[in-house]
C-alpha positions as CSV (number, residue, x, y, z in Angstrom):
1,X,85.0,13.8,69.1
2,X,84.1,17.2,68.6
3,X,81.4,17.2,71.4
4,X,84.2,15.7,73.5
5,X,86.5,18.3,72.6
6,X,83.7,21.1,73.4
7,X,82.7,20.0,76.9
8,X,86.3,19.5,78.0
9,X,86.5,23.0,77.0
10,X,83.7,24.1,78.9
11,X,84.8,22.1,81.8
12,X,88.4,23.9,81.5
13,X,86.7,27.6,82.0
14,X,84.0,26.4,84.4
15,X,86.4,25.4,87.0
16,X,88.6,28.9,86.8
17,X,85.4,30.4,88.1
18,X,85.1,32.7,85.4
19,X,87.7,35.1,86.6
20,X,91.2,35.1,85.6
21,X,93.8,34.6,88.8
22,X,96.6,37.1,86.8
23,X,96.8,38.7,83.9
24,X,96.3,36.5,80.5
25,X,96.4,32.9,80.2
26,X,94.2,30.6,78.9
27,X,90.9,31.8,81.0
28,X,90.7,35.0,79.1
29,X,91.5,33.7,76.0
30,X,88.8,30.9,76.4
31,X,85.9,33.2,77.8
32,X,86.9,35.6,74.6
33,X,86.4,32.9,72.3
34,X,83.1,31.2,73.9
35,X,81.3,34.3,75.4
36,X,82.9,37.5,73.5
37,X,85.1,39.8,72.5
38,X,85.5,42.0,75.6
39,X,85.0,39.2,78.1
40,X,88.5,37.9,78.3
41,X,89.9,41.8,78.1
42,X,87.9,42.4,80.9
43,X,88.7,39.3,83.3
44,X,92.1,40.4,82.7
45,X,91.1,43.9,84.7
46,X,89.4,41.3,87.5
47,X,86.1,41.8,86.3
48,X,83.8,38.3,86.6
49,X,82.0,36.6,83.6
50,X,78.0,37.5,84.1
51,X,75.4,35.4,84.9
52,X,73.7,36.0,81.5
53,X,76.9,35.6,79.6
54,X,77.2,31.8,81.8
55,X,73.1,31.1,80.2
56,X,73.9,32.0,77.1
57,X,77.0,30.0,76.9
58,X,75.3,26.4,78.5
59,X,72.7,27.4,75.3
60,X,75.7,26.8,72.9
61,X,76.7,24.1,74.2
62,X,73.5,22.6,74.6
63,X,72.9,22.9,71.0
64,X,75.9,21.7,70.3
65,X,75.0,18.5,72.0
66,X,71.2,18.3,70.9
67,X,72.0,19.2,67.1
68,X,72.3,15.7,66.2
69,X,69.0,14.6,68.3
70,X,66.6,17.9,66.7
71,X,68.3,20.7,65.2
72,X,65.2,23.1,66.1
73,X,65.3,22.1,69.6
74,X,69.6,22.8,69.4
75,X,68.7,26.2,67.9
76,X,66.2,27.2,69.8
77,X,68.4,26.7,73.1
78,X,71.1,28.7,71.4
79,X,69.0,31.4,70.1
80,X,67.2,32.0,73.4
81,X,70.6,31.9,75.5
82,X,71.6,34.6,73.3
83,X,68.6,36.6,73.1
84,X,68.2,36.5,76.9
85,X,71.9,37.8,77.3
86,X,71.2,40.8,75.1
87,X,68.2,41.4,76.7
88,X,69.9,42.0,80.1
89,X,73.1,42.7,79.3
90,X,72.0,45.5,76.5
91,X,68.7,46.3,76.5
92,X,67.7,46.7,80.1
93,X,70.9,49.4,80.2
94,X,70.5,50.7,76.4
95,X,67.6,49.9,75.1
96,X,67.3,48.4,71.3
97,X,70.7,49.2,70.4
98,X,72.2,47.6,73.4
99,X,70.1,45.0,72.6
100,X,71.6,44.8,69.2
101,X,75.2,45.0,69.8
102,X,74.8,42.7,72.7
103,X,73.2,39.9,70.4
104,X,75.1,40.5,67.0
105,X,78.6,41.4,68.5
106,X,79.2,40.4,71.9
107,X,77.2,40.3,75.3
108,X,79.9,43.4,76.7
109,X,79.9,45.5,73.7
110,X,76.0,46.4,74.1
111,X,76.5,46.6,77.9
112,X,79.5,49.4,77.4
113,X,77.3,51.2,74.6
114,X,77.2,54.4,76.3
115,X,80.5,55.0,77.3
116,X,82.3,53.3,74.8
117,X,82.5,53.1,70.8
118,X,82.6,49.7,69.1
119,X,86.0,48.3,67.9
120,X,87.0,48.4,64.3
121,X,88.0,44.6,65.3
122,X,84.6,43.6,66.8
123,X,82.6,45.5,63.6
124,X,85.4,43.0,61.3
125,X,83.5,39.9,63.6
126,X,80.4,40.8,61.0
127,X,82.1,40.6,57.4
128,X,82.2,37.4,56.2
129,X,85.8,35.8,55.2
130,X,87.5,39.0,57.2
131,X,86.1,38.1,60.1
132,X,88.7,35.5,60.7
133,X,91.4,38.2,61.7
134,X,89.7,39.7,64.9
135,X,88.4,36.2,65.6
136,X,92.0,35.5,66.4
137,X,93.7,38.6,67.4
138,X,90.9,39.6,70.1
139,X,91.9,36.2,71.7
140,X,95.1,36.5,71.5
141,X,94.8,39.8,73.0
142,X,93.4,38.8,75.8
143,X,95.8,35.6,76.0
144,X,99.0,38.3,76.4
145,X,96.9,40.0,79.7
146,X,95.7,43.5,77.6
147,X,92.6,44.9,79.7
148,X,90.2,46.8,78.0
149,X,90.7,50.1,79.4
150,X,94.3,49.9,77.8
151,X,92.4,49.1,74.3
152,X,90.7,51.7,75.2
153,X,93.0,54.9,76.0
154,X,95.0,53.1,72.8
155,X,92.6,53.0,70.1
156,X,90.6,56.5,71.6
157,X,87.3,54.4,72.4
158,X,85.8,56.7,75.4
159,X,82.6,58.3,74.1
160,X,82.8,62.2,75.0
């Protein structure tokens, strides 16, 4: 059921393309809660989900669907969709610690690393038990049509 539940999903944000037709809705809340944190905030400003962020995604669900068959298998798939979305997302524009925030916290938030601070929210994603309050407020964000450059000029997050 929960595969079921999973792919439908999937299907659901495949077929808006990846960009969100107006402002909030279920698209950006979806891509925020399957790709990360910024994604949604940023489809609301028209900006398209990446390439990488689509590979790394089909990983999860491909482990999703091969964890019962070999776990390894499943988590290698979901570790090397991930890894490769750091990789060009934050490394190739800020080297290691692109790389890092890109893999730990969100494919955007190491991609924005040099003109933009991390969110007290998106560090919250990292503590365990707490993290459950951004995991729900980021995509719920997104759902009411915030962009990021309003969460930006709001919460000061334009490196100087």
């Amino acid at each position: 059921m929960r595969k079921i539940l999973v792919v439908s999903l999937v299907i659901v944000l495949c077929t808006g393309l990846g960009i969100a037709q107006e402002k909030g809705g279920i698209m950006p809340c979806l891509a925020t809660c399957f790709i990360g944190p910024r994604v949604g905030l940023e489809m609301n400003e028209g900006i398209a989900i990446k390439q990488s962020e689509w590979i790394a995604l089909g990983g999860q669900v491909a482990s999703g669907v091969l964890s019962p068959v070999s776990r390894s298998l499943g988590g290698l798939l979901s570790f090397g969709g991930r890894a490769y979305m750091a990789y060009d997302m934050g490394y190739k524009k800020n080297n290691i610690n692109g790389a890092l925030a890109s893999f730990c916290l969100g494919p955007r938030v190491g991609n924005e690393l040099d003109y933009r601070k991390i969110r007290t929210k998106e560090w919250l994603t990292l503590v365990p038990c707490v993290c459950i309050y951004p995991m729900i407020t980021i995509p719920l964000e997104a759902y009411q049509g915030k962009t990021m450059t309003e969460i930006e000029a709001k919460e000061g997050l334009r490196k100087k």
